[in-house]
C-alpha positions as a printed Julia matrix, in Angstrom:
353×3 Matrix{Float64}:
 92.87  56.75   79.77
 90.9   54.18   77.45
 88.15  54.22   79.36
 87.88  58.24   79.45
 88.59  58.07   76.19
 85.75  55.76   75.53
 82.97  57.27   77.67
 84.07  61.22   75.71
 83.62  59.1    72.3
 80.43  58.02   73.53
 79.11  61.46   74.19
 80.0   62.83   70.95
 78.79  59.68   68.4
 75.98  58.75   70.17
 72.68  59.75   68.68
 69.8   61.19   70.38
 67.13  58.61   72.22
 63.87  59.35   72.96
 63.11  57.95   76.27
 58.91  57.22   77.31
 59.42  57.76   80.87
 56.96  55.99   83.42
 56.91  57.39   86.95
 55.23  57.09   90.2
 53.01  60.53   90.95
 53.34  61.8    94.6
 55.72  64.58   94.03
 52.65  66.32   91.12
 54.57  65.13   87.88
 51.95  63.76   85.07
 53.34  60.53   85.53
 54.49  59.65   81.68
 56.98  62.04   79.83
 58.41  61.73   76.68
 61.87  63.67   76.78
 64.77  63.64   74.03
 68.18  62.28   75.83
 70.1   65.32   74.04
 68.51  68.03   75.09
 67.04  66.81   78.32
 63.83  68.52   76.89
 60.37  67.62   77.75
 58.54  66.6    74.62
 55.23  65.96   75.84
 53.71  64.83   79.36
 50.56  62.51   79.95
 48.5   62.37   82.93
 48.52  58.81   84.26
 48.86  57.93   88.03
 51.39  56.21   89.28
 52.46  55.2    85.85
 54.9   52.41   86.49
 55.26  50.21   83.17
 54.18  51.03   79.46
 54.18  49.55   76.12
 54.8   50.75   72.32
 53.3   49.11   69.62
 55.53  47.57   67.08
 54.09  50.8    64.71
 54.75  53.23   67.26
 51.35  54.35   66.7
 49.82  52.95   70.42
 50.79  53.68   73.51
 49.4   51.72   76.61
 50.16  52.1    80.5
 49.65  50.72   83.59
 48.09  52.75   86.14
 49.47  51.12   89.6
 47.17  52.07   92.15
 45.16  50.19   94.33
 41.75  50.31   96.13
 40.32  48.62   93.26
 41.43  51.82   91.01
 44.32  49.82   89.27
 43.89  50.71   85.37
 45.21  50.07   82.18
 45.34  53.11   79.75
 45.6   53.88   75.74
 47.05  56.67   73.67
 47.71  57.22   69.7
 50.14  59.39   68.28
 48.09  62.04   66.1
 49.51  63.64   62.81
 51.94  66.58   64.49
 53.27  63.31   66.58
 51.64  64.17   70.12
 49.93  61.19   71.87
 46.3   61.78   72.43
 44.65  59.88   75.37
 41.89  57.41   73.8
 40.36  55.6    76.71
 40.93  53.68   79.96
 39.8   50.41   81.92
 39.79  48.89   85.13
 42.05  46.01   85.62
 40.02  44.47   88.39
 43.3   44.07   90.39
 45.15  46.27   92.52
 48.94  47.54   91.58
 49.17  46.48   87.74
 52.53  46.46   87.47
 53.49  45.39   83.77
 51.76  44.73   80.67
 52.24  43.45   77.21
 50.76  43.62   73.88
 49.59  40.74   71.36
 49.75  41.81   68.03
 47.64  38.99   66.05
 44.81  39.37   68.1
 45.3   43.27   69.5
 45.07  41.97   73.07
 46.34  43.86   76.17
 47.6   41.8    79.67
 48.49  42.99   82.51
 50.33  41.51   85.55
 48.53  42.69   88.92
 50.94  42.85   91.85
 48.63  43.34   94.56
 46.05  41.54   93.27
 48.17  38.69   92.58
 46.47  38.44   88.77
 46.61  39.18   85.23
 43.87  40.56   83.21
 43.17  40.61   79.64
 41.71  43.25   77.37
 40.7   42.87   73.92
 41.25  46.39   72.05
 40.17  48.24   68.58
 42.37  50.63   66.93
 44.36  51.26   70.25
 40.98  51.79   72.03
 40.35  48.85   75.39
 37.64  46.89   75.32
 36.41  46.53   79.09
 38.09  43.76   80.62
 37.54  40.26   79.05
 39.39  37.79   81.28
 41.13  37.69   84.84
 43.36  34.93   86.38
 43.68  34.65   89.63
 46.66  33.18   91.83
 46.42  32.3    95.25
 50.09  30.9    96.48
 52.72  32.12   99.41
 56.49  31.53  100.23
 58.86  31.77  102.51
 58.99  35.51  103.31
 55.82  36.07  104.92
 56.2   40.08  104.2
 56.77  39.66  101.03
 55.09  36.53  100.14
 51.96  36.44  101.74
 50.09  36.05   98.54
 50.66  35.59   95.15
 51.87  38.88   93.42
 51.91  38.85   89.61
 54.84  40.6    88.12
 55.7   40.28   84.67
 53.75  38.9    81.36
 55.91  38.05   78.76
 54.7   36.87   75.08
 56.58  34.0    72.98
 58.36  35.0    69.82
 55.35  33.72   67.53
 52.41  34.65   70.42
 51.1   31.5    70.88
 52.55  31.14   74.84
 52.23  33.4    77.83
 54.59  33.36   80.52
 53.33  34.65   83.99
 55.6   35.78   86.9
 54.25  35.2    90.45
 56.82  36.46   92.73
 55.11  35.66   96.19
 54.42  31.69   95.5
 58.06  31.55   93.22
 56.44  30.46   90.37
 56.44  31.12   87.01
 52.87  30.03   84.71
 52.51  29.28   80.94
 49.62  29.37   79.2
 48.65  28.74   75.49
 46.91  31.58   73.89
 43.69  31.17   71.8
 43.77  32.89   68.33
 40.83  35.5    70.31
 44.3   36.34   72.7
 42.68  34.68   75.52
 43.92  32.06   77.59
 43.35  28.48   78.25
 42.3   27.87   81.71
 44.8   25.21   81.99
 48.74  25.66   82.37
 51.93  24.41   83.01
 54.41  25.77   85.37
 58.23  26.09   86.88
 58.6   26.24   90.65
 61.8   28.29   91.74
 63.59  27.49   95.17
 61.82  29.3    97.65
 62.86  32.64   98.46
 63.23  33.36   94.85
 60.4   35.83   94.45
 60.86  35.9    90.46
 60.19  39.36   89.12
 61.24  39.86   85.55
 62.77  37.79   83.21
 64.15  37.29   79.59
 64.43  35.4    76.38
 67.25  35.02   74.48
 66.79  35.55   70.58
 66.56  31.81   69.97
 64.37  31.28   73.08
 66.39  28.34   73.49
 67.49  30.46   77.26
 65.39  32.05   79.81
 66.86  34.26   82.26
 64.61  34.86   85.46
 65.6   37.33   88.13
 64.97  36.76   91.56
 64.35  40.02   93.76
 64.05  38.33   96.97
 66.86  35.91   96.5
 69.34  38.41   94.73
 70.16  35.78   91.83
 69.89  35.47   88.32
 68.69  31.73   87.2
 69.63  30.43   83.51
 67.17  27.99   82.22
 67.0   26.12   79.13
 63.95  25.23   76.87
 63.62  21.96   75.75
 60.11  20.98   74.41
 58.52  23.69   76.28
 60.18  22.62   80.0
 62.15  24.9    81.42
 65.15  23.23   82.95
 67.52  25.02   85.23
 71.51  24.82   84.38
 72.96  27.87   86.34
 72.09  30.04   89.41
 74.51  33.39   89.52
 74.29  35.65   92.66
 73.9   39.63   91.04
 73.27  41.13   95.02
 76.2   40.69   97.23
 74.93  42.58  100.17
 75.54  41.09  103.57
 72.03  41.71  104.71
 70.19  39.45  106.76
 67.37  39.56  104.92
 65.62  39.13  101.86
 67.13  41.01   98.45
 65.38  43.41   96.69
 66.64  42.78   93.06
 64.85  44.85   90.3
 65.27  44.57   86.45
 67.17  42.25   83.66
 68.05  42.63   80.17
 70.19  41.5    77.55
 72.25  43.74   74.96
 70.24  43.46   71.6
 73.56  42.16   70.1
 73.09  38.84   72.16
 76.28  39.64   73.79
 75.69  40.68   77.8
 73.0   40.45   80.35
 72.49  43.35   83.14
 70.5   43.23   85.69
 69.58  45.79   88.44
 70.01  45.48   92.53
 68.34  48.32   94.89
 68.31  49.38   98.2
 70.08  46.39   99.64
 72.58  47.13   96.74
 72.11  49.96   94.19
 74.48  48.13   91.34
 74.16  46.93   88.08
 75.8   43.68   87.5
 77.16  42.71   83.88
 77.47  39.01   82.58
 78.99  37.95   79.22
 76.73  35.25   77.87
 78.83  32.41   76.73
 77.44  30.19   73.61
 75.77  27.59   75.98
 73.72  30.49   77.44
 75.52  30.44   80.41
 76.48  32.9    81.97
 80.18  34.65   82.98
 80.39  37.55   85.61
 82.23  40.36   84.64
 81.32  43.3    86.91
 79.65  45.21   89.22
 78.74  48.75   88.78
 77.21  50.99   91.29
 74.25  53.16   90.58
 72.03  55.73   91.85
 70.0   54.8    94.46
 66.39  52.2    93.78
 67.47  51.4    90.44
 63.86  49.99   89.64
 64.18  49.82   86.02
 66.68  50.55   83.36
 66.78  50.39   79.52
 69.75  49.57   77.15
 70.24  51.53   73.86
 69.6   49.91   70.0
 72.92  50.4    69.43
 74.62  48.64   72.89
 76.48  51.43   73.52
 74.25  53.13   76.41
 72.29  52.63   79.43
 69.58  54.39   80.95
 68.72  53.76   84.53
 65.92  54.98   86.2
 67.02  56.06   89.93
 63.78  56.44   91.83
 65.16  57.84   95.15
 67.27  60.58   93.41
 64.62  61.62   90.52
 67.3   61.11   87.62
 68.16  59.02   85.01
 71.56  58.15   84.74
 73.26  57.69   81.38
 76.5   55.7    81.02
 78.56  54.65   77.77
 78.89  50.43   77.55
 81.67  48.88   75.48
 79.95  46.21   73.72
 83.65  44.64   73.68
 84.54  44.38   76.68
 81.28  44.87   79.14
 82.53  48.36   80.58
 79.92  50.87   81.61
 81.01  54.17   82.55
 78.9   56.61   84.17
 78.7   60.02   81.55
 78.0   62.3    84.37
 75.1   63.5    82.49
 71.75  62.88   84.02
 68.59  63.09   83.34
 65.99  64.6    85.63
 62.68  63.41   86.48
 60.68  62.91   89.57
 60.29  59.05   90.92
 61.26  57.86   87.49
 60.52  53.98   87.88
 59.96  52.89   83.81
 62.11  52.91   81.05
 61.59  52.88   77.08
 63.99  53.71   74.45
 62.65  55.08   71.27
């Protein structure tokens, strides 16, 4: 009965979200819409294929995407929200590396990146007043694992700015490691780096800072593990490994997304097709992590997002075109599924608004 009563309290206090919606574009839709949570109503759609990550600036008055296609027609898009609050399309660039797959923005310097799956890369755009600059830098990777499907070569997944923007943290997911680079004042990048290696089989995909950045959290997708790593004069040292995929599968996993509450409290992370769950962790004051539960979710749970408040999830269920919605008890680490999706075709990206 607490629980109900919880998840009908959560329905009626909630606010509306407005949820930037990334998508892959086979079944026709325009590949980014902007919908309100509330109404389920279509705000405005923009026509970028196979739009699978995007980025608001801090102003909320830029919009970029990734354009993850391949065939050397991977792209990296810009938009700015005009006066009546629509998002006009102001120009686009080449990546020079097939399947861009994330991207981030530098504010001191206005400089785009972009992690390049299938081109196992990450490019880097200078850009003026939301409009990119054709493309001013591209690092290559050229590493393999143990999988030799999945880690053939290197795949860039994520690209993830310090607090202050001075360090660049690089996913590679097919050689399991992770780069860091210094950043020039320009936004470029020093040629040279450091790095953490994983244990093979990793296959890091995402990962995430805690507040402090005293924590890192790194998801593995092919391992089916979340790693906890602490910082200590920039060296990443590992002090926990947590299994999030418990699917008996003789295989490799094919975890998806992490994220932590934005009170500090919980970490989630997604599992798909092997296991369509989220999995909930209270984060203890050592940044460690405790395991609390399980939840299971619609099916290819690629990305989800969690709510300003810590009170709701959105997750993005690619093989069922919805988004499902689901209360969370910032207390106690409950999420309960509202029963009130969302739908969109191949939804695979996830921001709150």
């Amino acid at each position: 009965m607490l629980m109900l009563f919880h998840s009908l309290m959560s329905l009626l206090v909630t606010p509306a979200d407005t949820l930037i919606v990334g998508s892959y574009t086979q079944q026709g839709n325009p590949g980014i819409e902007i919908i309100n949570t509330q109404t389920k109503q279509v705000l405005a759609g923009l026509a970028v294929p196979q739009a699978s990550y995007q980025y608001v600036t801090s102003d909320g008055q830029y919009l970029f995407s990734v354009s993850e296609q391949v065939s050397n027609a991977g792209a990296v898009y810009s938009f700015k929200k005009n006066d009546i609050g629509q998002w006009d399309k102001l120009s686009q660039q080449l990546t020079e590396g097939d399947a861009p797959c994330h991207i981030n923005f530098r504010k001191k310097s206005q400089t785009l990146y972009t992690a390049n799956y299938m081109g196992g890369s990450v490019s880097v755009f200078q850009t003026k007043k939301g409009v990119i600059e054709p493309l001013s830098q591209k690092l290559e990777y050229f590493g393999k694992g143990l999988y030799p499907k999945q880690q053939a070569t290197s795949h860039g997944h994520m690209v993830v700015l310090s607090k202050d923007e001075t360090k660049l943290h690089v996913s590679d997911l097919g050689a399991d490691k992770i780069y860091h680079y210094d950043v020039r004042p320009d936004g470029l990048l020093e040629d040279k780096y450091s790095l953490t290696q994983f244990p093979a089989g990793t296959g890091p995909r995402h990962f995430v800072f805690s507040e402090d950045e005293k924590f890192v959290y790194v998801l593995g997708e092919l391992s089916g593990t979340v790693d906890v790593y602490e910082v200590s004069n920039g060296k990443w040292n590992q002090i926990q490994r947590e299994t999030i995929d418990f699917s008996k599968v003789d295989r490799p996993k094919a975890s998806a997304d992490i994220h932590l509450t934005p009170d500090g409290k919980w970490l989630l992370a997604s599992n798909r097709i092997t296991q369509n769950s989220i999995t909930v962790f209270r984060i203890q004051s050592n940044g460690r992590l405790v395991f609390k539960r399980d939840v299971p979710v619609g099916k290819v749970p690629r990305n989800f997002q969690i709510d300003k408040t810590s009170t709701r999830v959105y997750v993005a269920c690619k093989e069922e075109n919805r988004i499902q919605q689901f209360s969370f008890n910032a207390d106690t680490g409950d999420m309960i599924d509202l029963n009130d999706d969302i739908l969109v075709k191949s939804p695979v990206a996830l921001l709150v608004r």
